[in-house]
C-alpha positions as a Markdown table, in Angstrom:
| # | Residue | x | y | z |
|---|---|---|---|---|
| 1 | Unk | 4.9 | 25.0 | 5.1 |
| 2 | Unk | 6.9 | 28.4 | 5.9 |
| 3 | Unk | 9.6 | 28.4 | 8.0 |
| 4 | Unk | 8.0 | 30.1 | 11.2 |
| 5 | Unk | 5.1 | 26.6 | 11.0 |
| 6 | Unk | 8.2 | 24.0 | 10.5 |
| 7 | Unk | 9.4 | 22.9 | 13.0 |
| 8 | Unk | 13.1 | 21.5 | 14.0 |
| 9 | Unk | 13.1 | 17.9 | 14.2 |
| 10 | Unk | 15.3 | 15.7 | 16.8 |
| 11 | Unk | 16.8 | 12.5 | 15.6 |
| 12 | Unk | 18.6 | 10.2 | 17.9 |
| 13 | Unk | 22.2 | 9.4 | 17.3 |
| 14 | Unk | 21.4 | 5.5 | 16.1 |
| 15 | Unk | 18.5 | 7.0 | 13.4 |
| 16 | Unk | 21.3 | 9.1 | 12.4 |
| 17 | Unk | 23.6 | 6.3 | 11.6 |
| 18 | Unk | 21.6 | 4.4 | 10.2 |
| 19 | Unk | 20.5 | 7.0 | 8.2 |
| 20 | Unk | 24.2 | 7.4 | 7.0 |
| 21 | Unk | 24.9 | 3.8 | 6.6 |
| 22 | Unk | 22.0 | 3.4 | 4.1 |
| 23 | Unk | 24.0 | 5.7 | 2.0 |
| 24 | Unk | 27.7 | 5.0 | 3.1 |
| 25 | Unk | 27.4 | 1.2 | 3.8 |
| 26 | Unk | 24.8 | 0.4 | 1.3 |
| 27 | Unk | 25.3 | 2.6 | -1.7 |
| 28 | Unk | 22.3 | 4.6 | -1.8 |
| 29 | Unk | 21.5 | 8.1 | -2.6 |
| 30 | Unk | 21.3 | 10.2 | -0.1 |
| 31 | Unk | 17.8 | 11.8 | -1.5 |
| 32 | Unk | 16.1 | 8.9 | -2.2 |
| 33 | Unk | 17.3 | 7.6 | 1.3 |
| 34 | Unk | 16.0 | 10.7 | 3.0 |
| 35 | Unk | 12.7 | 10.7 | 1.0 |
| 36 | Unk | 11.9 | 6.7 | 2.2 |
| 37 | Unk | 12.7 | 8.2 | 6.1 |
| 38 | Unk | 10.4 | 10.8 | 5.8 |
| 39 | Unk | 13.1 | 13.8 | 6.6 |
| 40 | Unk | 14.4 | 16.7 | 4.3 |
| 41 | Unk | 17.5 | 15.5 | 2.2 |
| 42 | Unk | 19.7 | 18.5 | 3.0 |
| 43 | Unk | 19.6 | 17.4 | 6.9 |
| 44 | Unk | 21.1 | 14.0 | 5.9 |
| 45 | Unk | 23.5 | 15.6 | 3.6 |
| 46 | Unk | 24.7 | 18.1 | 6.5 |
| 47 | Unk | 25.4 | 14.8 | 8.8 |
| 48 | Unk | 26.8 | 12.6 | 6.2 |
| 49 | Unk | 29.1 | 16.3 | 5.1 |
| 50 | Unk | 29.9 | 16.1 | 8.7 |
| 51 | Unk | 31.2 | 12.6 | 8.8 |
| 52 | Unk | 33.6 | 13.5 | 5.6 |
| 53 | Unk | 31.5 | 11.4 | 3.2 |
| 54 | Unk | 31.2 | 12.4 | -0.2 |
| 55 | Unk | 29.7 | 11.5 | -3.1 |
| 56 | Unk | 31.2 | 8.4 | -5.1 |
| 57 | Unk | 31.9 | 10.8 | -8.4 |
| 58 | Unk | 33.9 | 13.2 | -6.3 |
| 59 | Unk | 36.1 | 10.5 | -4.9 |
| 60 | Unk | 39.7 | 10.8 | -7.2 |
| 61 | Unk | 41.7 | 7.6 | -7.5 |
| 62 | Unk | 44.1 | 9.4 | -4.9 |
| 63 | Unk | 46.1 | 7.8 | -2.1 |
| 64 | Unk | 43.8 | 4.9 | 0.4 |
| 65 | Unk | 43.0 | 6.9 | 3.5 |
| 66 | Unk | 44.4 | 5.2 | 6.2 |
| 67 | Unk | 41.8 | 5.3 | 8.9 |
| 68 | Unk | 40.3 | 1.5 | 9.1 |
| 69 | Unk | 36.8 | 2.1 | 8.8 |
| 70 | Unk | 37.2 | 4.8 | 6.0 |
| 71 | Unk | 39.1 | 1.5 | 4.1 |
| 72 | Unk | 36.1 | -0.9 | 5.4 |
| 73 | Unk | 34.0 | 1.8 | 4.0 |
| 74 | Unk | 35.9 | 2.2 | 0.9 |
| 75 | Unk | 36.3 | -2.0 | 0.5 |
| 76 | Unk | 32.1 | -2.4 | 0.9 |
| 77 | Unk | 31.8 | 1.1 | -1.7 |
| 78 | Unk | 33.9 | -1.2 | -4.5 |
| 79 | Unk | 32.5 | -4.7 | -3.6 |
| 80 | Unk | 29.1 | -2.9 | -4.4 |
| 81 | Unk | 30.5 | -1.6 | -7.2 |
| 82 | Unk | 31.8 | -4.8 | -8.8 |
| 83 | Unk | 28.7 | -6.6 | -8.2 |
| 84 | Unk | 26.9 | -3.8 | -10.1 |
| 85 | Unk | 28.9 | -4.0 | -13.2 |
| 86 | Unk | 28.7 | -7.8 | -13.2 |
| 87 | Unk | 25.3 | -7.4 | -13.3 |
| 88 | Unk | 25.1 | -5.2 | -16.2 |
| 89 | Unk | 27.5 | -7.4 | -18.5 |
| 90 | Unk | 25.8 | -9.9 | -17.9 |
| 91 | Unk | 22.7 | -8.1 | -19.1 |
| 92 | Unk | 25.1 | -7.3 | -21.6 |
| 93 | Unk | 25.5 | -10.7 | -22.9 |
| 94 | Unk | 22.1 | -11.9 | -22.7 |
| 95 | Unk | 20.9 | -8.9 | -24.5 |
| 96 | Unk | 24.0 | -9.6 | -26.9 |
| 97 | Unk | 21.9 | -12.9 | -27.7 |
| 98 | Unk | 18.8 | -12.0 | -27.9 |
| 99 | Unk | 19.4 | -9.1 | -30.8 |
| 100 | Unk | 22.1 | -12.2 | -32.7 |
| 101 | Unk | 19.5 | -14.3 | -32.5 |
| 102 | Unk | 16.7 | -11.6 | -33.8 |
| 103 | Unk | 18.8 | -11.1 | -37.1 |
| 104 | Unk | 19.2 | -14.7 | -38.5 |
């Protein structure tokens, strides 16, 4: 589709936040997010650029920002985060296991 055929799409404000909080709230990335809402990643970049998010791997282990929904945000980023890496030691161990009891 060239650009003079596309045309500019309006999203509400609450499909916009919810948009975001896929990413922002529930960890997930902002292309994949996009793709599953049927709208052009860069446009949910742009908003979620807008709102000051940015990607996990950019984030430095700087100073807390003290804004409370940026620590809510921040809190609900590493409890997702924690869960994760539980999960994957404990794949760790069973796999672990598994290959010890392959070799005997």
């Amino acid at each position: 589709m060239d650009k003079s055929t596309r045309k500019n799409r309006e999203y509400s404000i609450q499909f916009k936040q919810q948009a975001m909080d896929l990413v922002r709230v529930e960890g997930r990335d902002p292309a994949v997010a996009a793709r599953d809402l049927g709208m052009p990643a860069s446009t949910l970049c742009l908003w979620l650029r807008k709102a000051g998010w940015v990607r996990q791997e950019d984030v430095s282990d700087g100073p807390l920002p003290e804004d409370p929904i940026a620590l809510k945000l921040k809190v609900a980023e590493l409890q997702r985060q924690v869960k994760r890496l539980e999960m994957e030691k404990e794949i760790l161990k069973k796999a672990t296991a598994f290959f010890a009891g392959q070799s005997l």
